[in-house]
C-alpha positions as CSV (number, residue, x, y, z in Angstrom):
1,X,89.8,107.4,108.4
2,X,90.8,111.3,108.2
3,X,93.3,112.7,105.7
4,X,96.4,113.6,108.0
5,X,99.5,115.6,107.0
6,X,103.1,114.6,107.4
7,X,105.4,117.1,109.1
8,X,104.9,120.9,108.8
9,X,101.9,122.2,106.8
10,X,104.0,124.5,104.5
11,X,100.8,125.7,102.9
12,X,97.6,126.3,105.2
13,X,95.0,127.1,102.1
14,X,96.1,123.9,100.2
15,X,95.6,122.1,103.9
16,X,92.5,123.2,104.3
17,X,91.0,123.1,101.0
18,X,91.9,119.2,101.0
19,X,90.3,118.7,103.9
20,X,87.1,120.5,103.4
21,X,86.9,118.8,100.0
22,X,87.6,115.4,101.8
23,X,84.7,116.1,104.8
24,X,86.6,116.2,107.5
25,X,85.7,119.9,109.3
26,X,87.9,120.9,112.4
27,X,91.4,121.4,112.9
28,X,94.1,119.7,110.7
29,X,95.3,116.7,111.5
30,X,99.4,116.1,111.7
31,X,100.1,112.4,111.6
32,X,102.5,111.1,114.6
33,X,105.9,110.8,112.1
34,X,109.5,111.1,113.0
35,X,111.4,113.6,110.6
36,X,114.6,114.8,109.4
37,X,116.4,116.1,106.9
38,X,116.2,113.3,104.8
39,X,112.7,112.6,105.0
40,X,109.9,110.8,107.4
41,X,109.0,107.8,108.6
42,X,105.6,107.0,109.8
43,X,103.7,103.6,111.7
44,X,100.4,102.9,110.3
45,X,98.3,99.2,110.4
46,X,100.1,98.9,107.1
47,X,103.5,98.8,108.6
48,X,106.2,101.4,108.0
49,X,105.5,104.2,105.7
50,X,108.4,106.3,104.6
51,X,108.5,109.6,103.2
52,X,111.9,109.9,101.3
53,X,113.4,113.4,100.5
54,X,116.9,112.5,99.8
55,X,118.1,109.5,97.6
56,X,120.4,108.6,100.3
57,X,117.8,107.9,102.7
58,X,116.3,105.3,100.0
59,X,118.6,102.1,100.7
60,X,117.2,102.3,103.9
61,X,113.6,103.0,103.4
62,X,113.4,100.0,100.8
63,X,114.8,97.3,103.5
64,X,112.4,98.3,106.5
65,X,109.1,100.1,104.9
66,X,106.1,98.6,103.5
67,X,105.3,102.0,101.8
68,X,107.7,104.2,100.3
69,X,106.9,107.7,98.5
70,X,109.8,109.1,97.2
71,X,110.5,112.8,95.5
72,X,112.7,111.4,93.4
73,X,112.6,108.7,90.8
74,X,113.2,105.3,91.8
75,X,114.9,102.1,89.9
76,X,115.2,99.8,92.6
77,X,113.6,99.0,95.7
78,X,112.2,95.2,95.7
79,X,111.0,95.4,99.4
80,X,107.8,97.4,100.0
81,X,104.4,96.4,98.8
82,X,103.7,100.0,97.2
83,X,106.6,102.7,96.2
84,X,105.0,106.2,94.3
85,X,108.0,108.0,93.4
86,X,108.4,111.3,91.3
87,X,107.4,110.1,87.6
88,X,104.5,107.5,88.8
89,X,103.2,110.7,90.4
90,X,103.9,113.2,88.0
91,X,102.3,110.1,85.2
92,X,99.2,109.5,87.3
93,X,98.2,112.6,89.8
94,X,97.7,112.4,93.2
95,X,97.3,109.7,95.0
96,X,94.6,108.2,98.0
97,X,95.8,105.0,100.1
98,X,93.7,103.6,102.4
99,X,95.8,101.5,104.7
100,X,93.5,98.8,106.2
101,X,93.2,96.6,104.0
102,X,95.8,98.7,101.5
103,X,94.4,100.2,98.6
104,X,95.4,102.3,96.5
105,X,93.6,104.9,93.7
106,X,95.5,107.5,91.8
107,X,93.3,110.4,89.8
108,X,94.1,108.7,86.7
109,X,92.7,105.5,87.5
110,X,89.6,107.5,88.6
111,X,89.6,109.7,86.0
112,X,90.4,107.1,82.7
113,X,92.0,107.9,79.5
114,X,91.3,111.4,78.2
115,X,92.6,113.3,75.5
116,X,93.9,116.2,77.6
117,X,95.9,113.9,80.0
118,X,99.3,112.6,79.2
């Protein structure tokens, strides 16, 4: 795979900089998602990824995605195989999933324990 964005690229710099840093040269890569205001929702060979911006699109997303990544922080959502929500992120960094077979690495599983981090 490429790394592909999700809706509008808000900030072109940031964009690019990922994907020079990733290796993919050429033009940036907007993955095929349907969006709203609540958030997006995405096909991959993983199943159903959704993107959720509002905590009312959540009950949803839990009963019909195999990925979730929410803004917010999340209790309770049994159904998907991987949810990163607002604290796992904020706790761990970014994160890379690969989606065939799904994988997933955060920076600080890559990175280890360090004094500096929290």
């Amino acid at each position: 795979g490429r790394l592909g964005f999700v809706g509008k690229v808000r900030d072109a710099y940031a964009a690019d900089e990922w994907l020079e840093r990733d290796g993919d040269a050429g033009p940036r890569r907007i993955a095929p998602a349907r969006c709203d205001g609540w958030g997006c929702v995405l096909r991959s060979k993983a199943g159903i990824i959704a993107i959720s911006q509002r905590y009312e699109a959540l009950a949803d997303d839990c009963a019909n995605a195999a990925i979730v990544i929410a803004a917010f922080d999340v209790r309770d959502c049994p159904g998907p195989k991987l949810v990163i929500d607002r604290s796992r992120a904020m706790r761990d960094g970014a994160y890379a999933i690969r989606l065939s077979p799904l994988r997933v690495e955060s920076v600080a599983s890559a990175r280890g324990k360090r004094p500096w981090s929290q």
